[in-house]
ZATORMAR-600513 format. One line per 10 residues: their letters; for each residue x, y, z of N, C-alpha, C. Coordinates in nm, 4 decimals, always signed. Each point is the difference from the previous one (the first is absolute). Example, Ala and Ser with C-alpha at 12.3 -4.5 7.8 and 13.67 -1.06 7.14 Angstrom:
<recs>
AS> +1.3190:-0.5690:+0.7800:-0.0890:+0.1190:+0.0000:+0.0900:+0.1200:+0.0000 | -0.0350:+0.1050:-0.0720:+0.0820:+0.1190:+0.0060:-0.0770:+0.1090:+0.0730;
</recs>
This chain:
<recs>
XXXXXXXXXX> +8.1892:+9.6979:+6.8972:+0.0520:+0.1309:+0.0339:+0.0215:+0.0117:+0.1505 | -0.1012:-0.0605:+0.0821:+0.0148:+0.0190:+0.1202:+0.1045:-0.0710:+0.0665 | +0.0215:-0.1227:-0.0582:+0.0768:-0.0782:+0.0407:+0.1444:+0.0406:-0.0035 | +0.0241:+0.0821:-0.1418:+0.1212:+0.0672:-0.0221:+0.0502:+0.0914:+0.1143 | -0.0795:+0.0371:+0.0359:+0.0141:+0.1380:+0.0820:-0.0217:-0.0587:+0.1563 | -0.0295:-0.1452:+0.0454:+0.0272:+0.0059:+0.1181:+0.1226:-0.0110:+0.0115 | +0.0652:-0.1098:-0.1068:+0.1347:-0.0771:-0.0342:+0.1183:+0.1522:+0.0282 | -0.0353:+0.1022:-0.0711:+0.1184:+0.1731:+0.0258:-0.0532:+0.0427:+0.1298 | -0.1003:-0.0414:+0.0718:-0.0146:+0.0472:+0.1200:+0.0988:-0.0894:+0.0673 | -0.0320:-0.1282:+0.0114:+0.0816:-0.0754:+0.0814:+0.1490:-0.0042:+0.0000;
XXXXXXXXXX> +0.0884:+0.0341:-0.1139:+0.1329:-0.0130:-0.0647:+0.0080:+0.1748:+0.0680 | -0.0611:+0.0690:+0.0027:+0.0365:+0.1585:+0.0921:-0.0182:-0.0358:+0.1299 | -0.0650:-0.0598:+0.0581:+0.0025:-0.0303:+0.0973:+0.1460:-0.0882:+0.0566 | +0.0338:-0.1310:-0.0628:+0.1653:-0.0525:+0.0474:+0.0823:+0.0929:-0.0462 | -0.0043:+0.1292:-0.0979:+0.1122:+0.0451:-0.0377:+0.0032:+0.1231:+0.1278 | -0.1250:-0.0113:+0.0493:+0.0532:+0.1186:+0.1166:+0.0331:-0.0603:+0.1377 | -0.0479:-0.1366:+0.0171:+0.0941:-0.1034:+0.1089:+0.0934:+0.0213:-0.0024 | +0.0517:-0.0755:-0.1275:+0.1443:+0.0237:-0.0744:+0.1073:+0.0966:+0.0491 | -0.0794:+0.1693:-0.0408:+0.0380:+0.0761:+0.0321:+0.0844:+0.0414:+0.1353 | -0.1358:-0.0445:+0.0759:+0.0348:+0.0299:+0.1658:+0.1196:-0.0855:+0.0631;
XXXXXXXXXX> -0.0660:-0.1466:-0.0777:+0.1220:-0.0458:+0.0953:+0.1046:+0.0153:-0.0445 | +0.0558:+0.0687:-0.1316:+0.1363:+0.0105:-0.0517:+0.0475:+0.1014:+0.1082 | -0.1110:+0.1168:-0.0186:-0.0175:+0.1195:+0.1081:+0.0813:-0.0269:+0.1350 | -0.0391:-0.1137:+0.1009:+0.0326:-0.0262:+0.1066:+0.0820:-0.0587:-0.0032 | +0.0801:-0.0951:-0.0945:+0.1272:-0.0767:-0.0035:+0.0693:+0.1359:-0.0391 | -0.0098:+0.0726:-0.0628:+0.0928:+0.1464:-0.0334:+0.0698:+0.0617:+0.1306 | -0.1788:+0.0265:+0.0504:+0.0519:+0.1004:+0.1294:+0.0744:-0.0935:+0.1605 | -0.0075:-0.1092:-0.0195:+0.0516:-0.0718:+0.1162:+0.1496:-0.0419:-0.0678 | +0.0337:-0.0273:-0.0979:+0.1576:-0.0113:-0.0664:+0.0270:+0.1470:+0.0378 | -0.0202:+0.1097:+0.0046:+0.0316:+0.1164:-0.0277:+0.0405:+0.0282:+0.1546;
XXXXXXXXXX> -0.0830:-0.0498:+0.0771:+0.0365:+0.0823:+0.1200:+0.0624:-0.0922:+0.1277 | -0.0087:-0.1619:-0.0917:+0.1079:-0.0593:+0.0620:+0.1819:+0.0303:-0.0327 | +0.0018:+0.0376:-0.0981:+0.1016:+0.0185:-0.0956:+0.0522:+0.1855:+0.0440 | -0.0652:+0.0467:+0.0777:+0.0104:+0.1375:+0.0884:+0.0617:+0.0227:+0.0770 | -0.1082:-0.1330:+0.0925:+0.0492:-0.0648:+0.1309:+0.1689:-0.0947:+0.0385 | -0.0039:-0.0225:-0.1566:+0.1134:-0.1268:+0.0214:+0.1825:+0.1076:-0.0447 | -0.0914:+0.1574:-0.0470:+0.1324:+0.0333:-0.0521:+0.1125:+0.0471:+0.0312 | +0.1009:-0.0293:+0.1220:+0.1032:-0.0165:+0.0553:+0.0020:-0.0813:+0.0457 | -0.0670:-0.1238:+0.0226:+0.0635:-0.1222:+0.0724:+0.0717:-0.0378:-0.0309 | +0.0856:-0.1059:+0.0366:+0.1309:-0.0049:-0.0491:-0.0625:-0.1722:-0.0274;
XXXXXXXXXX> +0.1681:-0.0247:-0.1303:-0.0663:-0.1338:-0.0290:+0.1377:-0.0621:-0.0423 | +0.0697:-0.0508:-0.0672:+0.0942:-0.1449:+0.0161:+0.0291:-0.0352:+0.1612 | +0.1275:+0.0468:+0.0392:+0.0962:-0.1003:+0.1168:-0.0879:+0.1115:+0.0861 | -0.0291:-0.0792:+0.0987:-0.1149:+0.1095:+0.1073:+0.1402:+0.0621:+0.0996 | -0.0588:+0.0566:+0.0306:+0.0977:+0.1262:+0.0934:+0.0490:-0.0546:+0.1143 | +0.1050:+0.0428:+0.0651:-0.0250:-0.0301:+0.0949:-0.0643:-0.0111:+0.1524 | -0.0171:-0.0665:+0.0640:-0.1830:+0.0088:+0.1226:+0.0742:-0.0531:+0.0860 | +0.0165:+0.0817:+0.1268:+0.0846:-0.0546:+0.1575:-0.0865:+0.0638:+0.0612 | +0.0352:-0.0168:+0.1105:-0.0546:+0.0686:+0.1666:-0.0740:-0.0900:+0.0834 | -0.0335:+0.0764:+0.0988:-0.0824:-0.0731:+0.1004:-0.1213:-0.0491:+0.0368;
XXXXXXXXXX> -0.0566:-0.1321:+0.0129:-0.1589:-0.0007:+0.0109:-0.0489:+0.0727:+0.1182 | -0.1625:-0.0047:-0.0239:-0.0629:+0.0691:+0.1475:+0.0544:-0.1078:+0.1108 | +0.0243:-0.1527:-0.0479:-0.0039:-0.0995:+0.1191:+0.1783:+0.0393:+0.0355 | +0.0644:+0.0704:-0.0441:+0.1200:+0.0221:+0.0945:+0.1492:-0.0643:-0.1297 | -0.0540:-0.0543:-0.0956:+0.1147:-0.1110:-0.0483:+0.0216:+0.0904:-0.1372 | +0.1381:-0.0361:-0.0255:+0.0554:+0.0540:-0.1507:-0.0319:-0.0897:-0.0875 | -0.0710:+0.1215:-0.1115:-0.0235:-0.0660:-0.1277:+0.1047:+0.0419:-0.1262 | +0.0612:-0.0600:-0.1041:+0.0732:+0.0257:-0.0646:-0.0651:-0.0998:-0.1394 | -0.0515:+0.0496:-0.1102:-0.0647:-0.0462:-0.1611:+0.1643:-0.0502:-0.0236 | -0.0346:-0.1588:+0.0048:+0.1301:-0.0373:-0.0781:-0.0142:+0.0110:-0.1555;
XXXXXXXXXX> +0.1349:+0.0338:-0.0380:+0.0185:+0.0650:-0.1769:-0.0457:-0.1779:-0.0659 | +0.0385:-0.0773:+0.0072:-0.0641:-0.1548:-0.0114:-0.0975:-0.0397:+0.0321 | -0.0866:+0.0390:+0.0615:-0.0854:-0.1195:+0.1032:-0.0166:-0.1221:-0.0555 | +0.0185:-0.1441:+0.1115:-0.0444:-0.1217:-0.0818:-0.1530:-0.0124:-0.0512 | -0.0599:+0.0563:+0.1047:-0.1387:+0.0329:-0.0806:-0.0913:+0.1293:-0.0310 | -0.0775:+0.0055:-0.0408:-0.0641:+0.1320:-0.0914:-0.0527:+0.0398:+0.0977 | +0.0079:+0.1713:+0.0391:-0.0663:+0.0729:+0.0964:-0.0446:+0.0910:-0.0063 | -0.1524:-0.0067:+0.0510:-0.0749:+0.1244:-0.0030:+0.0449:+0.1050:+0.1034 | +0.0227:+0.1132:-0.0513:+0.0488:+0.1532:+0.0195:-0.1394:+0.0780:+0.0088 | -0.0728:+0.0133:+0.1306:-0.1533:+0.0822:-0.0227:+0.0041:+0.1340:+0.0994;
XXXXXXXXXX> -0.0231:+0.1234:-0.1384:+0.0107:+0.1018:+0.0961:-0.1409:+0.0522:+0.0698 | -0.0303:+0.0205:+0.0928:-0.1277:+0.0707:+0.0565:+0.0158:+0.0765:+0.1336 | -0.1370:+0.0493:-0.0509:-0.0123:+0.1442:+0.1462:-0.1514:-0.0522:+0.1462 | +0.0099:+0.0553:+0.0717:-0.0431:-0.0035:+0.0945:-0.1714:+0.0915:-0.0568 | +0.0539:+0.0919:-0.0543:-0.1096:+0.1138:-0.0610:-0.0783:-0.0563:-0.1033 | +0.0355:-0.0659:-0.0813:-0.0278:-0.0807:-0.0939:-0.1162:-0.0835:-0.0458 | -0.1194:-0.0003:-0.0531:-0.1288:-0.0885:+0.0517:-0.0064:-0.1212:-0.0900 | +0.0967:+0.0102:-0.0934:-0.0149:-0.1090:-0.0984:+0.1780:-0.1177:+0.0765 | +0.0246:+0.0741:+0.0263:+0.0932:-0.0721:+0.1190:-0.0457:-0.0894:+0.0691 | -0.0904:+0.0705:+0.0822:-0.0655:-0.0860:+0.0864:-0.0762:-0.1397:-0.0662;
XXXXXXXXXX> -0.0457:+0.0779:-0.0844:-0.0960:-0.1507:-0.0419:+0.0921:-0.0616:-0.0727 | +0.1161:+0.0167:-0.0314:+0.0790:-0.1184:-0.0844:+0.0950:-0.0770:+0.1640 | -0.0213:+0.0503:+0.0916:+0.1171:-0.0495:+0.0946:-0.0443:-0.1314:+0.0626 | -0.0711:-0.0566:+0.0102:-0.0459:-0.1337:+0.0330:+0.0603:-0.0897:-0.0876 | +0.0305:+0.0727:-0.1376:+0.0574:-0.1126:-0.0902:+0.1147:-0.0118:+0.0099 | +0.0707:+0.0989:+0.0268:+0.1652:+0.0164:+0.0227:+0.0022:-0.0689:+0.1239 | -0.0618:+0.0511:+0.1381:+0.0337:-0.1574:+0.1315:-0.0088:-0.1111:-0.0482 | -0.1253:-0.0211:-0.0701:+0.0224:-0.1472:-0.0380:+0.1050:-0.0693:-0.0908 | +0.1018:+0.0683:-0.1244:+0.0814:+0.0188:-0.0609:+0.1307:-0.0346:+0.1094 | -0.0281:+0.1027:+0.0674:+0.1316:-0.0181:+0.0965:+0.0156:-0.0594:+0.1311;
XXXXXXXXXX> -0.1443:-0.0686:+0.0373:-0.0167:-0.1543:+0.0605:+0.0700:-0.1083:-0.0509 | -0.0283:+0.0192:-0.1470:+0.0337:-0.1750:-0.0717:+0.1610:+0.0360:-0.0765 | +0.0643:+0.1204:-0.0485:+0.0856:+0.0188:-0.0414:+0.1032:+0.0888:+0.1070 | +0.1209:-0.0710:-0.0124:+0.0695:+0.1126:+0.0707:+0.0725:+0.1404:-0.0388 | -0.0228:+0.0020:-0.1674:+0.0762:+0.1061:-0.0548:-0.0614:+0.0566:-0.0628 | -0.0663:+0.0746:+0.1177:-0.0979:+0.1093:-0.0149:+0.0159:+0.1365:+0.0841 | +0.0388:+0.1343:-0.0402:+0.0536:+0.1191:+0.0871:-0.0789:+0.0734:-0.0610 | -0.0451:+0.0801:+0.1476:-0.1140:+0.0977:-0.1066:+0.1016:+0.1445:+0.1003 | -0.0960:+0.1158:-0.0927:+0.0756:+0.1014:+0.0591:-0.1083:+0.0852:+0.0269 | -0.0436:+0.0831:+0.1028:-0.0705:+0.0919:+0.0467:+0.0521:+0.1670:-0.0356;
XXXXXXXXXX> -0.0891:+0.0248:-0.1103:+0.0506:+0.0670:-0.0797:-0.0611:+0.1851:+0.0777 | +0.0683:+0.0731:+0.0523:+0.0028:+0.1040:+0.0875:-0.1692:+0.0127:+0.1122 | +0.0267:-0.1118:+0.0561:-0.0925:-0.0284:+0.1148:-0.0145:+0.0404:+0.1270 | +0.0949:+0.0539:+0.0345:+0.0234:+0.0811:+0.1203:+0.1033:-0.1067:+0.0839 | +0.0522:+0.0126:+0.1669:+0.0486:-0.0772:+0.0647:+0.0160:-0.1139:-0.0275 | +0.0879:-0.0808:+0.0472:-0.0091:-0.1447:-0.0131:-0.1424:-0.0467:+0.1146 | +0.1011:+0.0758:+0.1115:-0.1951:-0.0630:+0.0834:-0.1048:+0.0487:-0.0543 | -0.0372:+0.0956:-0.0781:-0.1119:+0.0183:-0.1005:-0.0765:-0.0998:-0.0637 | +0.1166:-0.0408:-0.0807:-0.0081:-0.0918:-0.1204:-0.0234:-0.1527:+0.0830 | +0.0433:-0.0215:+0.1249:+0.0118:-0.1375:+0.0991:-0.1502:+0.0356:+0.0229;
XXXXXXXXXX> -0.0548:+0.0730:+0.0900:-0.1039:-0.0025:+0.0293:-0.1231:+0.0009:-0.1229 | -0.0112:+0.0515:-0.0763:-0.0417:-0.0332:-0.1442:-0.0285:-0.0694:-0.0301 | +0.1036:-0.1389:+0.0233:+0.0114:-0.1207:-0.0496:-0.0830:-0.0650:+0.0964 | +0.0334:+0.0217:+0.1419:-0.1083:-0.0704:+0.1113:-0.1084:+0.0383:-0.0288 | -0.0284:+0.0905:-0.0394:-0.1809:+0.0684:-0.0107:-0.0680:-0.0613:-0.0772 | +0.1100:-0.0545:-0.1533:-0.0750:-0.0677:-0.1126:+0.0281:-0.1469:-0.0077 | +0.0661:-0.0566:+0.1359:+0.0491:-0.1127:-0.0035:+0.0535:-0.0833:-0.0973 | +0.0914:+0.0300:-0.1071:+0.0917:-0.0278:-0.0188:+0.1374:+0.0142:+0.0108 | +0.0549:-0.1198:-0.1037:+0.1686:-0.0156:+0.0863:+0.0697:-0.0291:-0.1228 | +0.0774:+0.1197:-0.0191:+0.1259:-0.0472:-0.1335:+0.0950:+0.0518:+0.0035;
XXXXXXXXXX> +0.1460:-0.0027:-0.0232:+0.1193:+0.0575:+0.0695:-0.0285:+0.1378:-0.1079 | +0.0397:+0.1037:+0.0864:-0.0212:+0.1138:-0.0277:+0.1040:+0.0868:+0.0218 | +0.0849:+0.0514:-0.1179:+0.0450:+0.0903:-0.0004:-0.0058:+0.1645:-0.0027 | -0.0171:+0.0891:+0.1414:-0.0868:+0.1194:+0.0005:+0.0885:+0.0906:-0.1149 | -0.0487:+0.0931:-0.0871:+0.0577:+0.1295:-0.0808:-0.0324:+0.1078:+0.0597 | -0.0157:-0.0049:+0.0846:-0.0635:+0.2117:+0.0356:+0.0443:+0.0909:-0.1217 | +0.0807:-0.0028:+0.0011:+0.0459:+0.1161:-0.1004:-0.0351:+0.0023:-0.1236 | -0.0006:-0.1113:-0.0867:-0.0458:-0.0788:-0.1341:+0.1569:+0.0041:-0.0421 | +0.1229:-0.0114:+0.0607:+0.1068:-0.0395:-0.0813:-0.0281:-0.1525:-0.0730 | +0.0360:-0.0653:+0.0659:-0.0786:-0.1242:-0.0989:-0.0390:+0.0030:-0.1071;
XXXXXXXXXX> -0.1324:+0.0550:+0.0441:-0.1119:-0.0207:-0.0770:+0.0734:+0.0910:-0.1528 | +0.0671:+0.0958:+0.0185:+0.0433:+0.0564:-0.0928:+0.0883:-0.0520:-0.1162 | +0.1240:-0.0660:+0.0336:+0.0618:-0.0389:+0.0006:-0.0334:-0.1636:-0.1055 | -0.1384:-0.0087:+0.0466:-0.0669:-0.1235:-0.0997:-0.0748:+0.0544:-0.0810 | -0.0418:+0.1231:-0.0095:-0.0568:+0.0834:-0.0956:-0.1479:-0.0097:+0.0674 | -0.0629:-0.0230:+0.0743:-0.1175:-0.0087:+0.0683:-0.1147:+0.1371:+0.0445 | -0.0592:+0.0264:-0.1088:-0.0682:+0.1088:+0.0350:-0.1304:-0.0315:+0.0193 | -0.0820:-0.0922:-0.0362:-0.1597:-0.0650:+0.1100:+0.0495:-0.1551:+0.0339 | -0.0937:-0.0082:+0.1015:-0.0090:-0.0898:+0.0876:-0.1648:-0.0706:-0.0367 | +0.0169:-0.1378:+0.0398:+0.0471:-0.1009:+0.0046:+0.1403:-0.0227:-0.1079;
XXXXXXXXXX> +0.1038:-0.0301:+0.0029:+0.0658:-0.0172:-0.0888:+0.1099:-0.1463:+0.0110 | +0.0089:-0.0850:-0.1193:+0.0966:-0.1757:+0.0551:+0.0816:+0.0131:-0.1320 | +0.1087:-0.0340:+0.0322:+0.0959:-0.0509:-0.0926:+0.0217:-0.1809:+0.0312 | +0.0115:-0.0470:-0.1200:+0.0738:-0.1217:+0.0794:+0.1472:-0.0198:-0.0759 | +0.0400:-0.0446:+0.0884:+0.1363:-0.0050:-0.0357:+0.0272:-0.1571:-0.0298 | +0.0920:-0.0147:-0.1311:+0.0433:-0.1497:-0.0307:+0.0981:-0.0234:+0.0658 | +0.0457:-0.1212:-0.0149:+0.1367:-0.0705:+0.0868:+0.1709:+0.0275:-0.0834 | -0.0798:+0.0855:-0.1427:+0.1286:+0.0589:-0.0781:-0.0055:+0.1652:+0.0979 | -0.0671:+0.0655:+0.0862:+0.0616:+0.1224:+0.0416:-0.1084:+0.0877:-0.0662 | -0.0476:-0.0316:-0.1371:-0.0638:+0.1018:-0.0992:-0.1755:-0.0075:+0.1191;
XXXXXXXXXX> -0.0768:+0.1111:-0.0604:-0.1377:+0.0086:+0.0496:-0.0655:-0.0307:-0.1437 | -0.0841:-0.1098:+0.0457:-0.0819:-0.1018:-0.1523:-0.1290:+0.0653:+0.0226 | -0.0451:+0.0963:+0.0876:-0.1129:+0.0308:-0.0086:-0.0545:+0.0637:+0.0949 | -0.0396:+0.1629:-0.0199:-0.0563:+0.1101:+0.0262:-0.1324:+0.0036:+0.0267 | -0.0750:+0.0161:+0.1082:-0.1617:+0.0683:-0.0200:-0.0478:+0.1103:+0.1151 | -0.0589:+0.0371:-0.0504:-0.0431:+0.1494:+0.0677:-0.1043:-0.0201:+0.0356 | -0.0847:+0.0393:+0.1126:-0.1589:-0.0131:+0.0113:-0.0347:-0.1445:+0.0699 | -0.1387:-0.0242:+0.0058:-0.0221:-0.1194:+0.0440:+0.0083:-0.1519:-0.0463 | +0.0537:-0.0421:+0.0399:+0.0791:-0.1454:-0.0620:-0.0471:-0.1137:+0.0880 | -0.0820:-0.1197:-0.0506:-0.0449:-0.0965:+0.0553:+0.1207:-0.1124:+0.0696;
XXXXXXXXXX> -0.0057:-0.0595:+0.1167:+0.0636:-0.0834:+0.0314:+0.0903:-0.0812:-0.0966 | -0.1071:-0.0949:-0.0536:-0.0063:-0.0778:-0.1128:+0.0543:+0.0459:-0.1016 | -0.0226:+0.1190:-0.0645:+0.1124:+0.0757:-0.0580:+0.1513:+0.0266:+0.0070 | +0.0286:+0.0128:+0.1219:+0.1626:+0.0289:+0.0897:+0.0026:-0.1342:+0.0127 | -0.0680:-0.1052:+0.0296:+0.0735:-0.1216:+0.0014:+0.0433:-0.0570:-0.1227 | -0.0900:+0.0475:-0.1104:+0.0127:-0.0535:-0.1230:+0.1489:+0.0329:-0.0696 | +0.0116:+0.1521:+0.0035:+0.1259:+0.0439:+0.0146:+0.1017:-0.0415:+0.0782 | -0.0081:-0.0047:+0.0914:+0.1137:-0.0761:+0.0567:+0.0374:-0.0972:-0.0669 | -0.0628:-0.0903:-0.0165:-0.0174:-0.1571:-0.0460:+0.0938:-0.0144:-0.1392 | -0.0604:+0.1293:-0.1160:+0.0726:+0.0199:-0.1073:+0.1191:+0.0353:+0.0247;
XXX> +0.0312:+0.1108:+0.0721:+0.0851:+0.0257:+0.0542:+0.1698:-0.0876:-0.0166 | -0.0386:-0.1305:+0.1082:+0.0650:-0.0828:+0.0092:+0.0440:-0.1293:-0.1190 | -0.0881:+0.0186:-0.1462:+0.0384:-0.0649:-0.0771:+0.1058:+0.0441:-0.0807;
</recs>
């Protein structure tokens, strides 16, 4: 008898694991899927203007290779801690444009960058046209773009290096 009854203790016990974690895969689909709902998604838009370093950038509708598109803010704290991965991203890759998504000044956003010592070509938004325009309503935010023009892949929130490289990588097959 006793034995019976540890056996429905234990089986209530994984069915309320169970529970939770269905629970938390629910509520994180739910509010990525919130987050993601105007972004825009086949042939990516078009992306021109000027970096902070002075030079025109223009998203070719082709690129020969797959490029990460990363939007972020200055205000931002999950920004910050993902931005070491994006310099290093855009150390080893060259087709990588991020956009400073309503950050204030360009010397704002320059000095910013000196404060946290990193370095990635940066396209400033003050306004959030851009950012709009890609459907971008939180930050951290990466598209990458394939070498057909289309965007193969969307993420919102904090995204591991290794992750964006991984993507890329697919990207290009």
């Amino acid at each position: 008898m006793e034995n019976e009854t540890g056996r429905k203790s234990r089986a209530a016990k994984w069915r309320g694991y169970a529970f939770n974690v269905l629970l938390f895969v629910v509520v994180i689909v739910g509010v990525r899927t919130w987050q993601q709902r105007d972004m825009v998604s086949g042939a990516a838009p078009e992306l021109h203007g000027v970096t902070l370093a002075g030079l025109p950038y223009k998203l070719p509708a082709r690129p020969a290779q797959p490029v990460l598109v990363h939007f972020w803010a200055t205000w931002c704290p999950v920004c910050r801690a993902e931005q070491g991965s994006i310099a290093a991203i855009a150390q080893d890759d060259p087709n990588v444009i991020t956009i400073a998504m309503q950050s204030g000044k360009p010397e704002e956003v320059v000095r910013y960058m000196k404060e946290q010592g990193v370095e990635f070509p940066v396209v400033n938004d003050p306004d959030g046209a851009i950012s709009s325009a890609w459907g971008v309503h939180a930050v951290p935010a990466s598209f990458i773009i394939a070498p057909d023009g289309n965007i193969r892949f969307v993420e919102v929130g904090y995204t591991t290096g290794m992750g964006l490289r991984l993507r890329l990588w697919l990207a290009g097959l």
